[in-house]
N, CA and C atoms of all chains as a GROMACS GRO file, in nm:
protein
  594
    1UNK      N    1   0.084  -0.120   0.000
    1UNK     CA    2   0.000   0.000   0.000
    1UNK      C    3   0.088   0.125   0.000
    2UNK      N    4   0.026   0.210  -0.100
    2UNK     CA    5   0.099   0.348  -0.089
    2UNK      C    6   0.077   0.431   0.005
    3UNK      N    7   0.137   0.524   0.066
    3UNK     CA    8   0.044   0.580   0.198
    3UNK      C    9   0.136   0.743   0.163
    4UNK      N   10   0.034   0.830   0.146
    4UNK     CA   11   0.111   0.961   0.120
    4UNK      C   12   0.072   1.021   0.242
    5UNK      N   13   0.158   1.120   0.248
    5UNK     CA   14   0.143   1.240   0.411
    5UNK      C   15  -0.008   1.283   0.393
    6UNK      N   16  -0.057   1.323   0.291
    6UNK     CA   17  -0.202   1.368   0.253
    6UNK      C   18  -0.285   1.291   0.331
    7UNK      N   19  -0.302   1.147   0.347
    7UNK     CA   20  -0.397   1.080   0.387
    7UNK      C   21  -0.395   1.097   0.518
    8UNK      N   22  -0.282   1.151   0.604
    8UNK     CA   23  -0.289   1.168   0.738
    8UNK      C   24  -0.394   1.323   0.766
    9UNK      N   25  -0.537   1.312   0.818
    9UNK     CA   26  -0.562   1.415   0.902
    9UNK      C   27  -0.496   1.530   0.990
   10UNK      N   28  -0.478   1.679   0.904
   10UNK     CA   29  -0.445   1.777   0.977
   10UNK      C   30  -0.492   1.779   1.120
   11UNK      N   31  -0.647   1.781   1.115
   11UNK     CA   32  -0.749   1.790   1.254
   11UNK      C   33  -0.674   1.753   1.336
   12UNK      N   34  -0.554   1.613   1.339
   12UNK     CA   35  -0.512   1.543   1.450
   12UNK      C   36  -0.382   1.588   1.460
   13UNK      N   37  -0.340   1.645   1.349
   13UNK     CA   38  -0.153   1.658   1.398
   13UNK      C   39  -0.086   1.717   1.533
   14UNK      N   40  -0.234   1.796   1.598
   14UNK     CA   41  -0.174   1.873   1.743
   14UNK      C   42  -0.198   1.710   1.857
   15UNK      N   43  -0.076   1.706   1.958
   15UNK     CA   44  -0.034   1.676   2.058
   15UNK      C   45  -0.174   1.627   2.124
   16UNK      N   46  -0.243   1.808   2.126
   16UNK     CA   47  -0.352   1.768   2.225
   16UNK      C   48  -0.477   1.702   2.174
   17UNK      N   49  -0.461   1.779   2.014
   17UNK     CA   50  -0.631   1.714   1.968
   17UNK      C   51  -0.604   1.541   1.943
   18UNK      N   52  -0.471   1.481   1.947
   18UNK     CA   53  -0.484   1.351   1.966
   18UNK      C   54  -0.507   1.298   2.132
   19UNK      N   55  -0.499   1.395   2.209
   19UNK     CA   56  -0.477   1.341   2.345
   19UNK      C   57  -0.649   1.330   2.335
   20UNK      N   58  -0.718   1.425   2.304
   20UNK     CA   59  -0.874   1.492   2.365
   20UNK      C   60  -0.940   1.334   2.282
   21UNK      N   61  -0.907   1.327   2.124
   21UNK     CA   62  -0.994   1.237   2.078
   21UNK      C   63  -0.931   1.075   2.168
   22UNK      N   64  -0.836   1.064   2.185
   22UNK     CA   65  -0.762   0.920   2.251
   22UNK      C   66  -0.872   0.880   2.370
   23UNK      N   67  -0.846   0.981   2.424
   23UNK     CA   68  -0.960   0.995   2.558
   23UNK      C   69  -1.126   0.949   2.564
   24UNK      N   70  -1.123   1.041   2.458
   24UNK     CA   71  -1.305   1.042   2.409
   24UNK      C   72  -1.320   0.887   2.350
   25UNK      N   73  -1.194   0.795   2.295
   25UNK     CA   74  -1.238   0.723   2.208
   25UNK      C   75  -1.224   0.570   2.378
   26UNK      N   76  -1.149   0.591   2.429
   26UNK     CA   77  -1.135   0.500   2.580
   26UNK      C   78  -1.226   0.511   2.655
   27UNK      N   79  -1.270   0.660   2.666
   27UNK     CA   80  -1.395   0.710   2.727
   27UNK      C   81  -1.529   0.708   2.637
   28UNK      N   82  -1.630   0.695   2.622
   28UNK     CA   83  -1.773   0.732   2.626
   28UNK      C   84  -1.780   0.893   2.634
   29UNK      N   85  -1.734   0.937   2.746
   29UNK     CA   86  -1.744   1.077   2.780
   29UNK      C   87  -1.661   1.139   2.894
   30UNK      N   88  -1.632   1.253   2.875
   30UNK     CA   89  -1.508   1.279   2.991
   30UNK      C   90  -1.553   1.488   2.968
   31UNK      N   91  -1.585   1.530   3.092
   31UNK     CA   92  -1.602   1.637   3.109
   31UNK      C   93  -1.498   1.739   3.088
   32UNK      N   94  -1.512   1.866   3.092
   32UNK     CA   95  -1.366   1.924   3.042
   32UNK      C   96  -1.274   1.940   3.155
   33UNK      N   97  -1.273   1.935   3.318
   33UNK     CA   98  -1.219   1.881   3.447
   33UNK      C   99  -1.108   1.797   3.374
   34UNK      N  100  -1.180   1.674   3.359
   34UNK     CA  101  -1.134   1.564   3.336
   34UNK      C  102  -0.984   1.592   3.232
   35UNK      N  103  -1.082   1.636   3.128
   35UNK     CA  104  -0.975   1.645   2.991
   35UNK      C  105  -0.828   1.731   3.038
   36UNK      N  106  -0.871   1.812   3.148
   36UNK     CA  107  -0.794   1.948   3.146
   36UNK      C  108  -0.631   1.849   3.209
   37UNK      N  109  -0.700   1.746   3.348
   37UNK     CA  110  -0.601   1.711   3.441
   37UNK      C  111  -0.561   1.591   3.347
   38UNK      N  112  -0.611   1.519   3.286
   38UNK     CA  113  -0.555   1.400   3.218
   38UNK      C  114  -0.437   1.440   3.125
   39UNK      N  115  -0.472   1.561   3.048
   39UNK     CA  116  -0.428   1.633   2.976
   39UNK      C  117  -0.265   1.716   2.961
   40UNK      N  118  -0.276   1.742   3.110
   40UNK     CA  119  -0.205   1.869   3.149
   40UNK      C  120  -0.233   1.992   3.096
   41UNK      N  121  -0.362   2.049   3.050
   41UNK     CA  122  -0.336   2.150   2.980
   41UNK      C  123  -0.396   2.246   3.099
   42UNK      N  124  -0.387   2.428   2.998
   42UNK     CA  125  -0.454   2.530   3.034
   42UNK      C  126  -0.608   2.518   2.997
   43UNK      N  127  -0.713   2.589   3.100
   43UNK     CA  128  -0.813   2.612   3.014
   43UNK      C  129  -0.859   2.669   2.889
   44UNK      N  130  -0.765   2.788   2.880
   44UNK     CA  131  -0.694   2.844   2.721
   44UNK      C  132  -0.728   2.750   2.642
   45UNK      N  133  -0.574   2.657   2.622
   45UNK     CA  134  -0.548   2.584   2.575
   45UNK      C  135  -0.651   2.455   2.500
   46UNK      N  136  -0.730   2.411   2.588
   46UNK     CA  137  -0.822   2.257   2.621
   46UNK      C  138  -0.877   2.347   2.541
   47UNK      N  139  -0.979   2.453   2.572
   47UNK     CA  140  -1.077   2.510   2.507
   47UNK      C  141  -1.105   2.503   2.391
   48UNK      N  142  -0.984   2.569   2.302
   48UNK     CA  143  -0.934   2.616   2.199
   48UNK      C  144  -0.935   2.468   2.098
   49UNK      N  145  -0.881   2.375   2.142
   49UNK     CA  146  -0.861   2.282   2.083
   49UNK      C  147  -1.018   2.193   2.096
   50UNK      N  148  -1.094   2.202   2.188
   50UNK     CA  149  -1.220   2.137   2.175
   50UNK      C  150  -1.304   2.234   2.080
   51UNK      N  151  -1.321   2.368   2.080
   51UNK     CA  152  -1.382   2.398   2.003
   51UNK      C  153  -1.342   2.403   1.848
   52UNK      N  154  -1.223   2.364   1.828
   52UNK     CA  155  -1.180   2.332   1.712
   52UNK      C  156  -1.282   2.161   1.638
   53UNK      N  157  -1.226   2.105   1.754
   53UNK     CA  158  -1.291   1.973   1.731
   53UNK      C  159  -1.423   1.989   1.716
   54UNK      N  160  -1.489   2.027   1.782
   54UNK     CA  161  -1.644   2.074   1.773
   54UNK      C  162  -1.695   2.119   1.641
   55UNK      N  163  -1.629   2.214   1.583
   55UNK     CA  164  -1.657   2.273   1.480
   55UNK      C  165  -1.654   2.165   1.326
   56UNK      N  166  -1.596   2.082   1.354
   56UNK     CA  167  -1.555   1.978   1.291
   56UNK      C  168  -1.620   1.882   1.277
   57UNK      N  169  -1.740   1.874   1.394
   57UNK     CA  170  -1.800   1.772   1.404
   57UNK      C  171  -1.756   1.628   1.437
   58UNK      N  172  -1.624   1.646   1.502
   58UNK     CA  173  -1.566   1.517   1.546
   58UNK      C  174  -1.545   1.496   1.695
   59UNK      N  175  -1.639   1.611   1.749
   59UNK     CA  176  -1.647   1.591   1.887
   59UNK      C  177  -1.804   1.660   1.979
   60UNK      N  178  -1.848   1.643   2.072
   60UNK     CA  179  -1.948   1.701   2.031
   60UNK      C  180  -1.974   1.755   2.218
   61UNK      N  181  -2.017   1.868   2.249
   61UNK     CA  182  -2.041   1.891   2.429
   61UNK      C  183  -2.178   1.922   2.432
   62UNK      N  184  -2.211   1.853   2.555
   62UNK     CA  185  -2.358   1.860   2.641
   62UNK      C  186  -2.300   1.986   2.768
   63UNK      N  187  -2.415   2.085   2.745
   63UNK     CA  188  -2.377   2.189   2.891
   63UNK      C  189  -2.450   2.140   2.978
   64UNK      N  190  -2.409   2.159   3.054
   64UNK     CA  191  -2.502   2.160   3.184
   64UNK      C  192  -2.485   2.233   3.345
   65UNK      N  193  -2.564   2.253   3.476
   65UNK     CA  194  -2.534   2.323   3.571
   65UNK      C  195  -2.583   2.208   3.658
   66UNK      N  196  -2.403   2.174   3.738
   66UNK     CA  197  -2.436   2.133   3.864
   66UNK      C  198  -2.455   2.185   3.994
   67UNK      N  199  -2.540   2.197   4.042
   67UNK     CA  200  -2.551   2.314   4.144
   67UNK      C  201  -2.589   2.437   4.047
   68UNK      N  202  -2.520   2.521   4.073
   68UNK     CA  203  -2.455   2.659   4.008
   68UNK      C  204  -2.356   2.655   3.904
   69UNK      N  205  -2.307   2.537   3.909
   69UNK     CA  206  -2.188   2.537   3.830
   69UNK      C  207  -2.174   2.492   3.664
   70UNK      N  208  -2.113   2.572   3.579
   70UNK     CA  209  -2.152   2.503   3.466
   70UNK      C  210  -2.080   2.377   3.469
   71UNK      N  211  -2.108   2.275   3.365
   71UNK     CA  212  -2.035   2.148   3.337
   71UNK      C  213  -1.994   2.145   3.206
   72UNK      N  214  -1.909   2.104   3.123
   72UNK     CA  215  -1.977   2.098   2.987
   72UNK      C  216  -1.889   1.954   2.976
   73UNK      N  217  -1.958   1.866   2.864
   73UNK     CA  218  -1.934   1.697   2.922
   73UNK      C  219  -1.936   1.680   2.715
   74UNK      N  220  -1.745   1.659   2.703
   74UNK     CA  221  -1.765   1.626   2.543
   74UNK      C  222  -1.800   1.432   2.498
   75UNK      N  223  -1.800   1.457   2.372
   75UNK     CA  224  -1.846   1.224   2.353
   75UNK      C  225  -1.777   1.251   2.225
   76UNK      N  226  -1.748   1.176   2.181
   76UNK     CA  227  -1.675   1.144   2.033
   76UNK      C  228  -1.804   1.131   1.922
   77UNK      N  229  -1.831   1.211   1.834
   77UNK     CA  230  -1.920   1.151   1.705
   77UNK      C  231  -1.878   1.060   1.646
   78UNK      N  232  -1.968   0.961   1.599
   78UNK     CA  233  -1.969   0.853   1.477
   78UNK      C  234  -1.839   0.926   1.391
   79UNK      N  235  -1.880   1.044   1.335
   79UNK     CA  236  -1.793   1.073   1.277
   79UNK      C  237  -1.668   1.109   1.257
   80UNK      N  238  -1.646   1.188   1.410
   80UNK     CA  239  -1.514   1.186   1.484
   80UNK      C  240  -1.416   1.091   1.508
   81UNK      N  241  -1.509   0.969   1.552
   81UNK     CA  242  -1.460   0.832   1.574
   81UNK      C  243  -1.406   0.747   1.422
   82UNK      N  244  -1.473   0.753   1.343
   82UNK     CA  245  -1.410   0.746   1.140
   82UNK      C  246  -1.338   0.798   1.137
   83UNK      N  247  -1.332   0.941   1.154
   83UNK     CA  248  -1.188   1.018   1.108
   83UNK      C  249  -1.070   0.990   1.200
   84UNK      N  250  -1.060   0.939   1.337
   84UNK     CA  251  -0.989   0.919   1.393
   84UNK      C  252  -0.905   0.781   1.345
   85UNK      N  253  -0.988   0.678   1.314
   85UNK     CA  254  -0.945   0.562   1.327
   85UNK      C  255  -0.850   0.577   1.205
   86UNK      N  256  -0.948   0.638   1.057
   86UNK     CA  257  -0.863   0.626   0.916
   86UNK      C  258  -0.729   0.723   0.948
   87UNK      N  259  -0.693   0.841   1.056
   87UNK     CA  260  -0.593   0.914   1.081
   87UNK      C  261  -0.495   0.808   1.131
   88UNK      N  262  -0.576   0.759   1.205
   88UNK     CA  263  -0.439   0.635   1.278
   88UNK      C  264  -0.385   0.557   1.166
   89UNK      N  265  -0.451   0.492   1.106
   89UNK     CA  266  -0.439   0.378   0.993
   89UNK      C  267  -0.337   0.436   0.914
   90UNK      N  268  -0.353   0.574   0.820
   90UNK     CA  269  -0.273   0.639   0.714
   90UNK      C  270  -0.180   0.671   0.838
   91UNK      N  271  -0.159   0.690   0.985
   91UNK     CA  272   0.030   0.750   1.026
   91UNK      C  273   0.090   0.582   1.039
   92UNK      N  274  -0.002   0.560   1.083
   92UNK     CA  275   0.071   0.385   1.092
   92UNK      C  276   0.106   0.337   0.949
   93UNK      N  277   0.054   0.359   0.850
   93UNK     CA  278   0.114   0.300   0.697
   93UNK      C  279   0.190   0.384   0.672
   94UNK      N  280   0.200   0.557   0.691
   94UNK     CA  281   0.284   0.582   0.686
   94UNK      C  282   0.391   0.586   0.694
   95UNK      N  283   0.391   0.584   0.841
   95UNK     CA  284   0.554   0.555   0.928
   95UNK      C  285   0.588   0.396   0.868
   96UNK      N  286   0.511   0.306   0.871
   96UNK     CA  287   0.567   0.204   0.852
   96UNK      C  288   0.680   0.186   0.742
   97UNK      N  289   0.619   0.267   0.621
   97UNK     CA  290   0.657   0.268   0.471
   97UNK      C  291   0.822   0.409   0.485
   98UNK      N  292   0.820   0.469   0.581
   98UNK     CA  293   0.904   0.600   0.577
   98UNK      C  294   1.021   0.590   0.705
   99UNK      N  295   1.001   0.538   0.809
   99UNK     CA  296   1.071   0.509   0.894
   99UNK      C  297   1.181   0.414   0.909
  100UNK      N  298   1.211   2.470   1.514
  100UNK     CA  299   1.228   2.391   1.535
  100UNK      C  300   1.224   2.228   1.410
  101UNK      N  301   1.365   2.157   1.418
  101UNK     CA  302   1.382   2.107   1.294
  101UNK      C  303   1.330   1.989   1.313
  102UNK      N  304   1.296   1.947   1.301
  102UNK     CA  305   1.228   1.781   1.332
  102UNK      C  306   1.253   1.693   1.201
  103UNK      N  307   1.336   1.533   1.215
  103UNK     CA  308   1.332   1.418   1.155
  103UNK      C  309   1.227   1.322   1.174
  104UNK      N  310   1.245   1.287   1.072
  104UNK     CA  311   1.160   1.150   1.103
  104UNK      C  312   1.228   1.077   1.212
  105UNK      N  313   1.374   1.066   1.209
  105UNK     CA  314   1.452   0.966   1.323
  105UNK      C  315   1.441   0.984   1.428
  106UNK      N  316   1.362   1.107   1.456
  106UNK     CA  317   1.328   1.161   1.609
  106UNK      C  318   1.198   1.080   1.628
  107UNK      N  319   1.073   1.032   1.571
  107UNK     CA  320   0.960   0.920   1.575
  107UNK      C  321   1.011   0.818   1.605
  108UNK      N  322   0.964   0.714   1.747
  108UNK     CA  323   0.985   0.656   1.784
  108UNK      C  324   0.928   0.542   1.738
  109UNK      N  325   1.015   0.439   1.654
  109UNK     CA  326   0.938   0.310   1.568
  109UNK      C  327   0.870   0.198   1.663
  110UNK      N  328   0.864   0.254   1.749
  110UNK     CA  329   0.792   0.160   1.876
  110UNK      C  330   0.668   0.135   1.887
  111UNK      N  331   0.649   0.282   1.827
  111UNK     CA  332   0.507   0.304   1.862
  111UNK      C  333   0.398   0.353   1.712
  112UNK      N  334   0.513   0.306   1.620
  112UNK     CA  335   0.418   0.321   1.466
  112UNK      C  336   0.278   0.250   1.475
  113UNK      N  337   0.297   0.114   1.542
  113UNK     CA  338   0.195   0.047   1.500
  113UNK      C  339   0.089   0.111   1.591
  114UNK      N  340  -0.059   0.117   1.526
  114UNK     CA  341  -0.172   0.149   1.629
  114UNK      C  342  -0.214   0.115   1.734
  115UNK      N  343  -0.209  -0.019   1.706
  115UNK     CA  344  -0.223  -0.109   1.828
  115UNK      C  345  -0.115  -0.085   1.946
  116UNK      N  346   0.009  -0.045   1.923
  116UNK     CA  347   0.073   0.006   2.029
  116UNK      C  348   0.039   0.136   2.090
  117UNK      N  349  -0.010   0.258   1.999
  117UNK     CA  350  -0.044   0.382   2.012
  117UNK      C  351  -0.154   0.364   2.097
  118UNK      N  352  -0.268   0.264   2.043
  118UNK     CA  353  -0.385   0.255   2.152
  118UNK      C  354  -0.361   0.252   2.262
  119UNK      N  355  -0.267   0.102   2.344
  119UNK     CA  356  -0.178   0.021   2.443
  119UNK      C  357  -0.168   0.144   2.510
  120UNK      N  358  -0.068   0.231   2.455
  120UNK     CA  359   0.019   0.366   2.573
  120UNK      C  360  -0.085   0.436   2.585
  121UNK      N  361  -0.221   0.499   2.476
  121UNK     CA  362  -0.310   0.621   2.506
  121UNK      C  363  -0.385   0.507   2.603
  122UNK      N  364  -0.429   0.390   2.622
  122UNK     CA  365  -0.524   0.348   2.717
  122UNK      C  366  -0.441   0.376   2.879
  123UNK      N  367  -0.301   0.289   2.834
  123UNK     CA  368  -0.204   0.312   3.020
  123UNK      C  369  -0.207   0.457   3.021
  124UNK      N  370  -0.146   0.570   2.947
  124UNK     CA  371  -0.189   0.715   3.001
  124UNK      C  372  -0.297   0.778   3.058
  125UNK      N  373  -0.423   0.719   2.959
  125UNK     CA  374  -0.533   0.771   3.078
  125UNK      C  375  -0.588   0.708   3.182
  126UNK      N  376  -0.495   0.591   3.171
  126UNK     CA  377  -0.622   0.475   3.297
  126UNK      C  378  -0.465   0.403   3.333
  127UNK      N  379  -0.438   0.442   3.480
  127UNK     CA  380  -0.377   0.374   3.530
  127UNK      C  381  -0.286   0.254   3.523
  128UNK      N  382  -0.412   0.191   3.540
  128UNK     CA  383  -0.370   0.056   3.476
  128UNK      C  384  -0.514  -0.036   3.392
  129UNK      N  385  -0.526  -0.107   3.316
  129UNK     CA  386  -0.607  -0.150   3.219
  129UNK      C  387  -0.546  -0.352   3.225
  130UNK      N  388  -0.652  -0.447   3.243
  130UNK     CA  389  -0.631  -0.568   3.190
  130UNK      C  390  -0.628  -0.590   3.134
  131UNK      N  391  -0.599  -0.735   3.073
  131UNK     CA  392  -0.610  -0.751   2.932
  131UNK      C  393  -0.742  -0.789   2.838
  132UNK      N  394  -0.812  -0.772   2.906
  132UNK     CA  395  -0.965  -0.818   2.835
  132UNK      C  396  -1.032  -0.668   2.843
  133UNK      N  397  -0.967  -0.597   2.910
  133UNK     CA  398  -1.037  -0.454   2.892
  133UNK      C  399  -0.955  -0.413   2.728
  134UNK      N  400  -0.799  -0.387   2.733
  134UNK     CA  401  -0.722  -0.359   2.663
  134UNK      C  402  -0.781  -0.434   2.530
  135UNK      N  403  -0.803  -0.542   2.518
  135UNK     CA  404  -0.888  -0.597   2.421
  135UNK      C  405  -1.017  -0.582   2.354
  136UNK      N  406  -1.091  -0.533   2.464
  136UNK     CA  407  -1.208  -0.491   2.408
  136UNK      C  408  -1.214  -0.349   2.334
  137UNK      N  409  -1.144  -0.231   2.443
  137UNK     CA  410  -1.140  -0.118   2.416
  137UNK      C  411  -1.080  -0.104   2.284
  138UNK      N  412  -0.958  -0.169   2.222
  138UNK     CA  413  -0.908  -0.185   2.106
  138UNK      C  414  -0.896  -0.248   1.990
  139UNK      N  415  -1.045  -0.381   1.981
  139UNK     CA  416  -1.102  -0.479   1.916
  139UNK      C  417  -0.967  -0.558   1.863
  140UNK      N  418  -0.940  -0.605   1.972
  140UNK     CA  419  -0.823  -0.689   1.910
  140UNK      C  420  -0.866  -0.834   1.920
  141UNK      N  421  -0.765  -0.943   1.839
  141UNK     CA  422  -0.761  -1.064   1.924
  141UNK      C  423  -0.674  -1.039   2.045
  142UNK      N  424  -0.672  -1.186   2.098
  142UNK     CA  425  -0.625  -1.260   2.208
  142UNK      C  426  -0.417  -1.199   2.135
  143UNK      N  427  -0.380  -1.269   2.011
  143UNK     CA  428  -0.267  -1.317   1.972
  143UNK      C  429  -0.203  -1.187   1.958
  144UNK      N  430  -0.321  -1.154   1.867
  144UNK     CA  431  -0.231  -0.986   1.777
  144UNK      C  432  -0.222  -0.889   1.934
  145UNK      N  433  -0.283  -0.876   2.035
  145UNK     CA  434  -0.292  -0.780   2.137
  145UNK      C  435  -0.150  -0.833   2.252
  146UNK      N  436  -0.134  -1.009   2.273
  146UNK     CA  437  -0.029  -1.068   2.331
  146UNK      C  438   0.093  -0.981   2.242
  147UNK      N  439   0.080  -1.003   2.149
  147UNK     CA  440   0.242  -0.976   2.103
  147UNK      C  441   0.269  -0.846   2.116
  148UNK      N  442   0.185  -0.713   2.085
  148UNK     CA  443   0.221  -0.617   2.168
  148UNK      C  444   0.263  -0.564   2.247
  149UNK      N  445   0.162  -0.627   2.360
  149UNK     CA  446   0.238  -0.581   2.515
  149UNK      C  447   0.355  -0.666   2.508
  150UNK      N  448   0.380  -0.782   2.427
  150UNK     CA  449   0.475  -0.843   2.526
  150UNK      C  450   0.615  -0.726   2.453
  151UNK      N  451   0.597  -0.680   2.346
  151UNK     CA  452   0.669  -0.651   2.257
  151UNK      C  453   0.722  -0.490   2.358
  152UNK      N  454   0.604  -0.439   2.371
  152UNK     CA  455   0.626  -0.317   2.516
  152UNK      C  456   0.708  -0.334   2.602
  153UNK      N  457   0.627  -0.454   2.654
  153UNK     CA  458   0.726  -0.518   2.819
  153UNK      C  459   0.874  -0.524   2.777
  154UNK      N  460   0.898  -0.617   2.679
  154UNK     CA  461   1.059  -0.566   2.618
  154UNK      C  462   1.107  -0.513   2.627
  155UNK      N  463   1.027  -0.351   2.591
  155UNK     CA  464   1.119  -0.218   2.553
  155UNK      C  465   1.124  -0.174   2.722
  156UNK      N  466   1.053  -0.223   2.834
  156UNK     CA  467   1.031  -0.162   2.959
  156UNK      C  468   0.943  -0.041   2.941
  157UNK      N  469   0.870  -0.046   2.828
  157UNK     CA  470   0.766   0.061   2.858
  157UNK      C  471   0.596   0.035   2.933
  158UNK      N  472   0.608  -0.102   2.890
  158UNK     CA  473   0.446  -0.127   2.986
  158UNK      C  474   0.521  -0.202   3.106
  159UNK      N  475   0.422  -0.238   3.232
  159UNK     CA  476   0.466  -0.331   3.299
  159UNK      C  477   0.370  -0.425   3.313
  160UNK      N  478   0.371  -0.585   3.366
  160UNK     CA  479   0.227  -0.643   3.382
  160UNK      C  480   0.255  -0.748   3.502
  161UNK      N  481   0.138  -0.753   3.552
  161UNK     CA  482   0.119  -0.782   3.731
  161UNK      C  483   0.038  -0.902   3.666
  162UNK      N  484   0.084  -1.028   3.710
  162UNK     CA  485  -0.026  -1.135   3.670
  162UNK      C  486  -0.069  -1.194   3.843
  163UNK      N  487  -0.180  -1.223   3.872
  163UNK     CA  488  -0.258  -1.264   3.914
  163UNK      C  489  -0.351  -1.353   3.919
  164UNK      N  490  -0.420  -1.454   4.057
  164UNK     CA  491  -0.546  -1.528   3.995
  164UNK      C  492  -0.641  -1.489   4.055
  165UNK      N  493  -0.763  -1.462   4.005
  165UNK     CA  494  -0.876  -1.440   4.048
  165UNK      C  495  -1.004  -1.577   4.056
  166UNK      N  496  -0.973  -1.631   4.175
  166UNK     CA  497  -1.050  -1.757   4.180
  166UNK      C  498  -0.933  -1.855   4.105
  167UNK      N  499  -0.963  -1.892   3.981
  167UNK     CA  500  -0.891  -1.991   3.929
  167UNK      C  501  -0.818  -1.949   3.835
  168UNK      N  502  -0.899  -1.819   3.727
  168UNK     CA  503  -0.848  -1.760   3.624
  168UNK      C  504  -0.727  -1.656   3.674
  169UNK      N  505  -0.640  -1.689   3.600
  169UNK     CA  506  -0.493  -1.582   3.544
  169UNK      C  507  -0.584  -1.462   3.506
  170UNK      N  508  -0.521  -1.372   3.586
  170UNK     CA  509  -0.573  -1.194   3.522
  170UNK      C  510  -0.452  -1.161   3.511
  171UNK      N  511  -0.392  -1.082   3.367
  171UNK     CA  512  -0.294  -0.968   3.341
  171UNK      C  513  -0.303  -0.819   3.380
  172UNK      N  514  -0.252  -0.752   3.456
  172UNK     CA  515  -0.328  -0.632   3.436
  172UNK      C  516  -0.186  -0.553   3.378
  173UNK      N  517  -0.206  -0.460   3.314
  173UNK     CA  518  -0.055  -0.357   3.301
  173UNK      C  519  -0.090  -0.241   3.301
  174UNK      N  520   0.065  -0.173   3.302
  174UNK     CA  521   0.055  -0.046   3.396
  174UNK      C  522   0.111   0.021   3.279
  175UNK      N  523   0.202   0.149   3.293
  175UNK     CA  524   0.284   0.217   3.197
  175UNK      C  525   0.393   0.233   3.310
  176UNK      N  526   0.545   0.237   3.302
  176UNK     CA  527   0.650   0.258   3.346
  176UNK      C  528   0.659   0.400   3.297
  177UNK      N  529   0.762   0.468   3.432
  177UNK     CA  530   0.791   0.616   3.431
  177UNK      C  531   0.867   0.600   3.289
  178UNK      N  532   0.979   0.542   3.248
  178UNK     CA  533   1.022   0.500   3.100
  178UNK      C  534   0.916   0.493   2.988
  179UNK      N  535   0.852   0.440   3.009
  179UNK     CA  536   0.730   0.414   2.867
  179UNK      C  537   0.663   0.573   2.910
  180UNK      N  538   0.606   0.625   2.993
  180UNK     CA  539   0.530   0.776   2.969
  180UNK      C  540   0.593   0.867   2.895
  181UNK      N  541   0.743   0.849   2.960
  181UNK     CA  542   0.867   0.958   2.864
  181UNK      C  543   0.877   0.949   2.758
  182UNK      N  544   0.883   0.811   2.684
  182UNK     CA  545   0.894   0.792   2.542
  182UNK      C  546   0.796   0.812   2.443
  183UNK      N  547   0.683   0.762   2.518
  183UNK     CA  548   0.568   0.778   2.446
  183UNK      C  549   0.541   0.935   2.435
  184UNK      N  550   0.582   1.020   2.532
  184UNK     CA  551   0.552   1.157   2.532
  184UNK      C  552   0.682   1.273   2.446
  185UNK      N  553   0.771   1.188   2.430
  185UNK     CA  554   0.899   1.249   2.315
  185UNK      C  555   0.848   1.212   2.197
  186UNK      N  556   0.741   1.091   2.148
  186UNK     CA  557   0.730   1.030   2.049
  186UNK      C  558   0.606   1.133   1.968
  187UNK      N  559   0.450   1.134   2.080
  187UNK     CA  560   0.396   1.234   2.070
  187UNK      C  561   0.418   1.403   2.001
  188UNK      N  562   0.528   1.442   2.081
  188UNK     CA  563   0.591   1.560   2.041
  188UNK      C  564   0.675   1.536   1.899
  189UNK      N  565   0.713   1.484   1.884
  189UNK     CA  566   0.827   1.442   1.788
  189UNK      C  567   0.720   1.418   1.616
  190UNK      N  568   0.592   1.349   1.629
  190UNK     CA  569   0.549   1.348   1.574
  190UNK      C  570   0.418   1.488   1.499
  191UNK      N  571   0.393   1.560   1.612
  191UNK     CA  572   0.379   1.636   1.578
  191UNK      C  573   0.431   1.774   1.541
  192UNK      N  574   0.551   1.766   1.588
  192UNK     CA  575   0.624   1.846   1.516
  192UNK      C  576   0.673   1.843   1.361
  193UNK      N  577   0.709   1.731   1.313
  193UNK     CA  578   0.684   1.647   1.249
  193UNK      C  579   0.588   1.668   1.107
  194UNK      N  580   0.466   1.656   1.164
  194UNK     CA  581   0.350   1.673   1.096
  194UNK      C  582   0.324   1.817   1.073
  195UNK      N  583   0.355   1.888   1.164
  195UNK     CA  584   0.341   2.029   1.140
  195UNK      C  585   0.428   2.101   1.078
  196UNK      N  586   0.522   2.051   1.031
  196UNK     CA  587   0.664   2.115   0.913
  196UNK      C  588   0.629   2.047   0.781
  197UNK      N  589   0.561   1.907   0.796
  197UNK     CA  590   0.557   1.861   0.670
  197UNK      C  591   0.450   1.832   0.608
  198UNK      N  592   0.281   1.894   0.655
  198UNK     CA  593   0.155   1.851   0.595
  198UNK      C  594   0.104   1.965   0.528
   0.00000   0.00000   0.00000
């Protein structure tokens, strides 16, 4: 199999948006708490990169208020979960074929 | 910042290993029938992995019996988080000079 850099997903090349979808895909669902400490990140940071994903439709958040408090609780889409797997597949044929 | 390919760690090309380290990073520790399910593997193709990990000293695994049955469980070694987390970086740096 030929495997060009093309077939690898931009969406995933950041650090974190592979950490956020890795998570989502082990997890069912993981609140942004969760994502932030698993993560190591800033709220900045987490944010920025979920609403990237969001926009994308490869990730998707439920708000909500516990107590007073907001929550917001992301899940992986069907579709998120496709694009993830074929991203893995094309770096793994990649690297295999280039390394 | 200049990034090689020789800086990607060939350890962890395959997916099934990438899964292995993103499951021990977010979850402690994971068995092997979890590790299996979560990553639709067989029994054979998922054995040769970890054992292929345990090698490098990046997973570790605690065997046990529960009643009668052998349980595996594995962990990630302070060694396997480091590598996997140079490998991470390495690759996206990587990806981000060359997509």
């Amino acid at each position: 199999m030929i495997t060009h850099l093309e077939d690898i997903n931009k969406a995933f090349e950041s650090k974190v948006r592979l950490g956020i979808m890795s998570v989502l895909m082990v997890n069912d669902e993981a609140d942004f708490n969760t994502l932030k400490e698993l993560l190591g990140l800033t709220d900045g940071n987490l944010a920025s990169h979920t609403r990237a994903l969001e926009n994308l439709k490869y990730i998707k958040a439920k708000k909500q208020f516990v107590g007073r408090k907001p929550k917001t609780t992301y899940s992986r889409t069907k579709e998120g979960e496709k694009a993830f797997q074929d991203h893995l597949q094309a770096l793994e044929a990649f690297l295999k074929n280039n390394l």
